[in-house]
N, C-alpha and C positions, 0 to 999 in steps of 0.2 A: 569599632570600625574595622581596625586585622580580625578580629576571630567574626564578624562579617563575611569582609572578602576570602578570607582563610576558608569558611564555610563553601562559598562559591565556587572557588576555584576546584575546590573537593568533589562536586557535584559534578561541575564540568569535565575532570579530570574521568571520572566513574561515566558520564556519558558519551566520551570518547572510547568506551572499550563498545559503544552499543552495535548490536547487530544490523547490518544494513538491511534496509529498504528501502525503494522509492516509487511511489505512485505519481501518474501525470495523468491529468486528461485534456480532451479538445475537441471543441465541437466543429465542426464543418460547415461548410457553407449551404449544405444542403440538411442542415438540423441533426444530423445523425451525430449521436453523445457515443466515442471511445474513451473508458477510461484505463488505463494499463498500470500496472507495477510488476516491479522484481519481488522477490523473496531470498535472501540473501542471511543466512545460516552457518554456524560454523558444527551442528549436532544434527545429526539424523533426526529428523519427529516425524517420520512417518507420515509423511502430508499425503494425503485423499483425498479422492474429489466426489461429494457424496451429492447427491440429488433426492430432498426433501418435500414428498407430494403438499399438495392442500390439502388440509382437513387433518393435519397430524398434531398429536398431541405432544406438546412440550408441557415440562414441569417447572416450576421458574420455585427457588428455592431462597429463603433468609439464611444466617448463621446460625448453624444448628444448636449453638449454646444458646439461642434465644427462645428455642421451643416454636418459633412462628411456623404459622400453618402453609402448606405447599399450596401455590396455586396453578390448577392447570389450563392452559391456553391453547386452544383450538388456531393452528395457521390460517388465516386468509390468504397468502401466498406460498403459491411453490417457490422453491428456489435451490439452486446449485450454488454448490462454497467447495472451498479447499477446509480442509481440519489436521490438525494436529496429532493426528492417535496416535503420538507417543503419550498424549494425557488422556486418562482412564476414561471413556464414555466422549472423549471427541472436543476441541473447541474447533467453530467458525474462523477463521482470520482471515478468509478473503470471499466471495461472492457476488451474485445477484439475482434477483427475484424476477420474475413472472409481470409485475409491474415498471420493471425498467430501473430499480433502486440497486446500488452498489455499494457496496463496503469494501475498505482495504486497511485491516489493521497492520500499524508499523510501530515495532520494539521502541519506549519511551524510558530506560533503565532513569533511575537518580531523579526523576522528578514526578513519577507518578506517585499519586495516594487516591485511592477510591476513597467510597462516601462508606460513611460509619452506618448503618440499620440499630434503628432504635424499635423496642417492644410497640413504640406507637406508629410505626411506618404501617402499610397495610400494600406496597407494591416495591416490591424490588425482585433483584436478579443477579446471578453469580457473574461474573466475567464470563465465567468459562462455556454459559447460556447464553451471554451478551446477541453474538453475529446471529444465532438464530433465531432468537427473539427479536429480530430488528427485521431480520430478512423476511421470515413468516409471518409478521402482525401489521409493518408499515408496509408503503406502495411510494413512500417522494420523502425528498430532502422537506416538504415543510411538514410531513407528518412525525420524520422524527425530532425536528425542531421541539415541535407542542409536545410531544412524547416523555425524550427525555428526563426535563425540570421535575416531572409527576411518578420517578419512578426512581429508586435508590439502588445503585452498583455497586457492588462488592468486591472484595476478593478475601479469600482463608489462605492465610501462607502454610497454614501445614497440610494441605492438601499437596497431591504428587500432580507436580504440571510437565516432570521434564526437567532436563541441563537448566532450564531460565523460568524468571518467574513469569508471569501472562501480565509485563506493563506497558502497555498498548495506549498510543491515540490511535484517532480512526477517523479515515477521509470517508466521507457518505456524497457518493451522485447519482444525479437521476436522467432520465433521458430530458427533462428539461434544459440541462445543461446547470442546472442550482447544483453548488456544493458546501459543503460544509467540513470544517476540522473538529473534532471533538476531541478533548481530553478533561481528565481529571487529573487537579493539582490541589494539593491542600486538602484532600479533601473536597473540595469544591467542582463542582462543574463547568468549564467553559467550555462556549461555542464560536468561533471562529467562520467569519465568510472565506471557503479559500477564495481568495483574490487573487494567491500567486496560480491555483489551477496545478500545485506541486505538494508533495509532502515527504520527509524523510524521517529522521530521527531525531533522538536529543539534540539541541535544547528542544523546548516546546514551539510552538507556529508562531507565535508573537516575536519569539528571540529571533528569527530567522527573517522574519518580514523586517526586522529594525536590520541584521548584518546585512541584508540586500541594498541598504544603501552604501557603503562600502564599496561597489560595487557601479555605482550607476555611469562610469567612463563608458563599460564593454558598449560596442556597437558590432554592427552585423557590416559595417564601412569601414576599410581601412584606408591609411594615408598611403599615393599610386605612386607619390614623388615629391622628394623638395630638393631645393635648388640647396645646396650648399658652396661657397662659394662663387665661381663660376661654373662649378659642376653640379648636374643634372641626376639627383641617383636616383633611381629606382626601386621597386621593392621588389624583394624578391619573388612574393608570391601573392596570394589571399588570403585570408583570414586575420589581418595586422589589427584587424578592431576589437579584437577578442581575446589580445595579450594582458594577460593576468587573469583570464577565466580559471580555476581554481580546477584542478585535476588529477586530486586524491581520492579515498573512496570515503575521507569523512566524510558523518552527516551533513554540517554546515555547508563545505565544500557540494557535497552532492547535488541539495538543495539549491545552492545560485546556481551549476552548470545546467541542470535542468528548467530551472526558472527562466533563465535565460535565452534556450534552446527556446523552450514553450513559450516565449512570447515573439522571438525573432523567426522562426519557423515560416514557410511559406504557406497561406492561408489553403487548410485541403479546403477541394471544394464538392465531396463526396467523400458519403464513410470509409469504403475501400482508399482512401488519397490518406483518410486521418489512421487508419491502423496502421497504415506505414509509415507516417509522420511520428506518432506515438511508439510504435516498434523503436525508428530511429534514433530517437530521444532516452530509451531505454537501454540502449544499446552504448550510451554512452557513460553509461554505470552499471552495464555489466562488470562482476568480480571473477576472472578466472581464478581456478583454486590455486592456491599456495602465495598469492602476493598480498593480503589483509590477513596477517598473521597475530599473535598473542598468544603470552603465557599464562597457564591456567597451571598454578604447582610446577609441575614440571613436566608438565604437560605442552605443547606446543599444537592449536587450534585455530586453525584458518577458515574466515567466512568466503562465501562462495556463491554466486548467482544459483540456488536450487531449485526453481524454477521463477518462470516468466510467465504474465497473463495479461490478453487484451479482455477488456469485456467491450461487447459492442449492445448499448446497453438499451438503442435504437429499437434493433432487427433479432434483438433474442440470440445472440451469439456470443459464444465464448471460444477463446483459441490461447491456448497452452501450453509451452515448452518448457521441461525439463531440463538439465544442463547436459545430457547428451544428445541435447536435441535441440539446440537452442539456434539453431537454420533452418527449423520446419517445425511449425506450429501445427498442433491437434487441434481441429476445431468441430464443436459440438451447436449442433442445431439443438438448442433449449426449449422451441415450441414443444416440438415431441417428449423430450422431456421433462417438460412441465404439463404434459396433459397426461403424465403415468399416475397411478393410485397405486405403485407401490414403490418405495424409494431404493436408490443403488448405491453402490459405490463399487470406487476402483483406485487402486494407486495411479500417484501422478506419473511413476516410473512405469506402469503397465499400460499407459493409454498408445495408442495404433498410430506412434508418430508416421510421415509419410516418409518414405526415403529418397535418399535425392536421384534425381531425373537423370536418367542417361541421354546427354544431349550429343552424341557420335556421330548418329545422323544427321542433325543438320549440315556436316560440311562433309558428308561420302555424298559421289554422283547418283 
């Protein structure tokens, strides 16, 4: 039972140093699907936002110590993702497709294990292939449902990923408004309805749907007055229903303020109403640099909102901030490109933020 809990505590301990993220989404009253996350980082990776036509070929690779043969796969879908090329040849961590499907992987340190590839598998994929294989082949959260069970994920640790290893779950939505949480633990794969409509870091979605209860006092109503004595007190402000809303930049902590925000939130009732709703809610775990700090040796490394993304997963739109930029969002009309035949990229630091408005004129005669 101690070298149990002992074990626990260890794990929990080690996903308390994890890199933030936190993904929300929310549908509107008018059906339009925004799903948004942060990206929250204490290492440079080089993140780009790459634009992958239809009809391109992806290699989808086993463990090279097994000899198994490369398979290659033709995209059905174009799709735009953010990548990591500080790891050699790119991974996916964030996107969406030409179909309306979204990905958003978020740092799972101490509790991931991918799935083992045995000589008798005949369909798997490296992690590091994972978001493009998903974004290029599927079109909906129930086609990567069926998908995944039929298809074995890996990872090689001695391949170069970077400061961190690549241990990711992954929120998948569709413009239907279906989501799903996907990780691998044990070895094994589960699939998760999000129900919360949130996702952050360690522990994994099931620990954080059980500490939301914890939790179930906060209201969006607080008390206006009560009578003590013969005196009448008052409050002194709003927001008194929301005393003990958690507002650190831990995972767990992240996950109920946002869960919370996302259900108490005022119903948008057009996309335009939910990228701001969703902005909002992001906004509330934004990390400026230097206050989620940790020692690394002797080293001293602070995570940091390094960029921001809404997908509007509706209307083919994606909008993007950087953390010098994080008051005015890039946004890319993905029809156009998704109807290119030959693919792009650009850093997320090089994209044509807008600058802010000179509003002087409105109050000169």
């Amino acid at each position: 039972m101690l070298r149990t809990l002992a074990a626990s505590l260890g794990l929990l301990a080690l996903a308390g140093q994890a890199l933030a993220c936190t993904a929300v989404d929310i549908t509107a009253a008018d059906r339009t699907v925004i799903a948004g996350r942060t990206m929250e980082w204490a290492f440079d990776m080089k993140w780009t936002l790459k634009s992958v036509p239809k009809g391109t070929e992806l290699t989808l690779t086993a463990p090279p110590d097994l000899g198994l043969p490369e398979h290659k796969v033709t995209t059905t879908h174009a799709f735009v993702g953010v990548s990591a090329d500080i790891i050699p040849g790119g991974a996916i961590v964030e996107g969406q497709n030409d179909a309306g499907l979204g990905v958003s992987g978020n740092f799972l340190p101490g509790f991931t294990e991918y799935q083992t590839v045995t000589p008798e598998d005949d369909a798997y994929v490296s992690i590091l292939g994972f978001g493009a294989w998903v974004l290029g082949t599927l079109g909906s959260v129930a086609e990567v449902r069926a998908a995944l069970p039929e298809i074995r994920l890996w990872t090689d640790p001695s391949l170069p990923t970077g400061p961190t290893p690549p241990t990711l779950h992954m929120i998948f939505t569709d413009r239907s408004g279906d989501g799903i949480v996907v990780e691998y633990l044990g070895g094994e794969l589960r699939i998760h309805d999000n129900v919360a409509h949130v996702l952050t870091n360690a522990p994994p979605y099931d620990w954080h749907l059980l500490n939301a209860r914890n939790y179930l006092d906060l209201s969006t109503e607080g008390v206006q007055s009560r009578t003590i004595g013969d005196v009448n007190v008052t409050a002194l402000g709003q927001g008194g229903g929301v005393r003990g809303l958690p507002g650190d930049y831990t995972p767990p902590s992240r996950f109920i303020r946002a869960a919370f925000l996302r259900q108490a939130i005022s119903q948008p009732e057009t996309g335009e109403e939910a990228i701001q709703a969703v902005a909002h809610i992001l906004n509330t775990v934004d990390i400026p640099m230097g206050v989620a700090q940790s020692k690394v040796g002797d080293q001293v490394v602070s995570d940091y909102t390094q960029w921001a993304a809404l997908k509007d997963l509706t209307n083919n739109r994606l909008m993007i901030a950087d953390y010098a930029h994080r008051t005015g969002y890039a946004t890319l009309d993905l029809d156009a490109i998704f109807a290119a035949t030959e693919p792009g990229s650009v850093a997320v630091s090089d994209l044509p933020y807008p600058e802010g408005t000179d509003a002087t004129g409105a109050l000169l005669p």
